[in-house]
Structures are given as structure tokens and as C-alpha cells.
GUTORTOR-54774 format. One line per field, with one value per residue (C-alpha): residue in one letter; y, x, z. Coordinates in steps of 0.1 Angstrom, whole numbers. Layout:
GUTORTOR-54774
aa (a|...)
c2 (Y|...)
c1 (X|...)
c3 (Z|...)
This chain:
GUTORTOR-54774
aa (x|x|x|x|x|x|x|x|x|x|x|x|x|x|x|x|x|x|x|x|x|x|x|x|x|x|x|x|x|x|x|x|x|x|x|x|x|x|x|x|x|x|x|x|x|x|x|x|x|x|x|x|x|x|x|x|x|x|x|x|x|x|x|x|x|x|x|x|x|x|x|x|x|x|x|x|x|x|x|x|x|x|x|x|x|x|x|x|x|x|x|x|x|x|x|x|x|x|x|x|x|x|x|x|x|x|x|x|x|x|x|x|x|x|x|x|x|x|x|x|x|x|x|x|x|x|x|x|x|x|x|x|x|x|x|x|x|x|x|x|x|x|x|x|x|x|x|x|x|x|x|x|x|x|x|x)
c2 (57|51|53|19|16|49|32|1|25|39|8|-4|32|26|-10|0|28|5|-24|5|5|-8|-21|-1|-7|-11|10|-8|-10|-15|-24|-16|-31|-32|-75|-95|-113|-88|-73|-104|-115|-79|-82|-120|-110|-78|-95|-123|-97|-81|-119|-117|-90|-92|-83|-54|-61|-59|-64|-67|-50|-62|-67|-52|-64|-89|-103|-92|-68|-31|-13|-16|9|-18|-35|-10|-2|-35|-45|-7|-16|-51|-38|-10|-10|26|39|45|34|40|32|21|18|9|29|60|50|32|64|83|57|59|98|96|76|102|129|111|110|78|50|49|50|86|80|64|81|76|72|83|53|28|-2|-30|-10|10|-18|-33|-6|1|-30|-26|5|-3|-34|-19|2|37|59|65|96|74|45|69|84|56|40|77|71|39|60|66|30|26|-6|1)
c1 (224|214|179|171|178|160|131|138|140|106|91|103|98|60|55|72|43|16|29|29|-6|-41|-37|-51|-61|-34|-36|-50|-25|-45|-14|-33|-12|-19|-17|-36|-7|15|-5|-12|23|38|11|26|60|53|37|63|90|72|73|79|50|15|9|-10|-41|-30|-48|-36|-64|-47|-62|-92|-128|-125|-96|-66|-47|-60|-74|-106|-120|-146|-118|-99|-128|-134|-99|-102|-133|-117|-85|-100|-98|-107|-66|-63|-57|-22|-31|0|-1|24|16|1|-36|-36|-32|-62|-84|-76|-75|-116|-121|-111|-128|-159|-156|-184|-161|-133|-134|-131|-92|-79|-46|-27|9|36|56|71|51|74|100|70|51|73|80|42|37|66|51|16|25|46|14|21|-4|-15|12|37|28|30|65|80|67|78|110|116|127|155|168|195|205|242)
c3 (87|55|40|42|77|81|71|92|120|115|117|145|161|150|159|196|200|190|214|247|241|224|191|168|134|104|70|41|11|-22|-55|-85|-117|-157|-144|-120|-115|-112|-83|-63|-68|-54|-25|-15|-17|3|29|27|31|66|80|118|118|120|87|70|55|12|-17|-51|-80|-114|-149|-160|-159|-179|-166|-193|-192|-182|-149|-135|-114|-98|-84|-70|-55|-45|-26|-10|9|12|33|54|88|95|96|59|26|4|-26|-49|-89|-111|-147|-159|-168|-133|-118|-138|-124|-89|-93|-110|-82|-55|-74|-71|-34|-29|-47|-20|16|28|36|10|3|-40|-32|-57|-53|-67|-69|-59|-32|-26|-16|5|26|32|43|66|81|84|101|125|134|113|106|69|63|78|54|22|35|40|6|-9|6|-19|-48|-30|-25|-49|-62|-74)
């Protein structure tokens, strides 16, 4: 089986224990990007991707305050709070000052909700497979191993 399907598997796995009983609440998945556009686009295809399912709450946090091209903490912050549901929160980024910022953030402990989670993932793969996960009812370590997981997806 490859990794892929691996993946596919876990989801499925996932979505079957949250369907033999109560719904419970999905991870969060916060995509923080240099670009606003580059992290609401990544969030719609995501979500587009997981069609069939009901889908994980995402939000993108691209650009920086003053809407160019940077990171914001504020809005990080922002779309964290936005997607919590109480299950988690993978955060994804896609550069290395992105990452900094989310790191300040968790050191300050009062900026992020208590379970937000950074990822080392890929943004885009990453992404996709978190959404994946989450919507198939994973818990947070779930969502960031099978986001982790998308470094291995080779392309050739």
C-alpha cells in the first residue's frame, strides 16, 4: 500500500470511529503564508479536495497587517480562535519567518488556544491531508501525522 493510500486509509479509519458514535468536534487547520492569496486559495482547494466530507473548519492567515506581503501575528491569532472547536489546532506555514511568528506565539502561551499544535509540513500536500483527517474525525496528532506524512508524497 503505498503512502498515499496509507493516508486515505486513515481517514476513512477515523471518519468510521466518529460515525459509530457522537460527533465530536473537528481540529482547526490555520495555513499561515507570506500571501493572503496564497493562504485563502490553499484553504479552498483543501477543502475542495475533502468534498464528500463534512469539512474541517480552515482558515487561511496570509499577508501582513497591512495587507502586502509579510506575516502577521494578529491574524494568526485571529483565524486560530476563528477555527477552534475545542479538538485542536495544526497550524501549517509555508516559510521560515512564518514559523518564528507562530513559534512567539506559542511561547507566549495567551495568543493561541491552549492546543494549537505548529506542523512541519508542507503547506500545500500538508494542507490537504489535514483537511482529510480532521474531516474524517482525527484527533490533533492524527491531523499533524498525516499532514507530516506529505513530505513523503512523491511526484515522479
Amino acid at each position: 500500500m503505498s503512502e498515499q493510500q496509507d493516508a486515505s486509509f486513515a481517514g476513512r479509519e477515523a471518519a468510521a470511529r466518529s460515525s459509530a458514535g457522537k460527533q465530536r468536534p473537528k481540529v482547526g487547520i490555520v495555513l499561515v503564508s507570506h500571501s493572503k492569496e496564497v493562504a485563502d486559495s490553499v484553504a479552498r482547494l483543501a477543502v475542495g479536495l475533502a468534498a464528500g466530507r463534512d469539512s474541517a473548519p480552515v482558515e487561511g492567515a496570509g499577508g501582513g497587517p497591512d495587507g502586502g506581503l509579510g506575516t502577521s501575528a494578529e491574524l494568526i491569532s485571529a483565524a486560530a480562535h476563528k477555527v477552534d472547536t475545542g479538538a485542536g489546532v495544526a497550524i501549517l506555514v509555508d516559510l521560515g519567518s512564518a514559523v518564528l511568528t507562530v513559534k512567539v506565539l506559542l511561547a507566549e502561551g495567551d495568543e493561541l488556544p491552549e492546543n494549537a499544535q505548529l506542523v512541519d509540513a508542507p503547506l500545500v500536500e500538508g494542507a490537504i491531508a489535514a483537511v482529510v483527517a480532521s474531516a474524517g474525525g482525527a484527533d490533533l496528532a492524527e491531523v499533524a501525522a498525516a499532514a507530516e506524512e506529505a513530505y513523503h508524497f512523491r511526484k515522479v
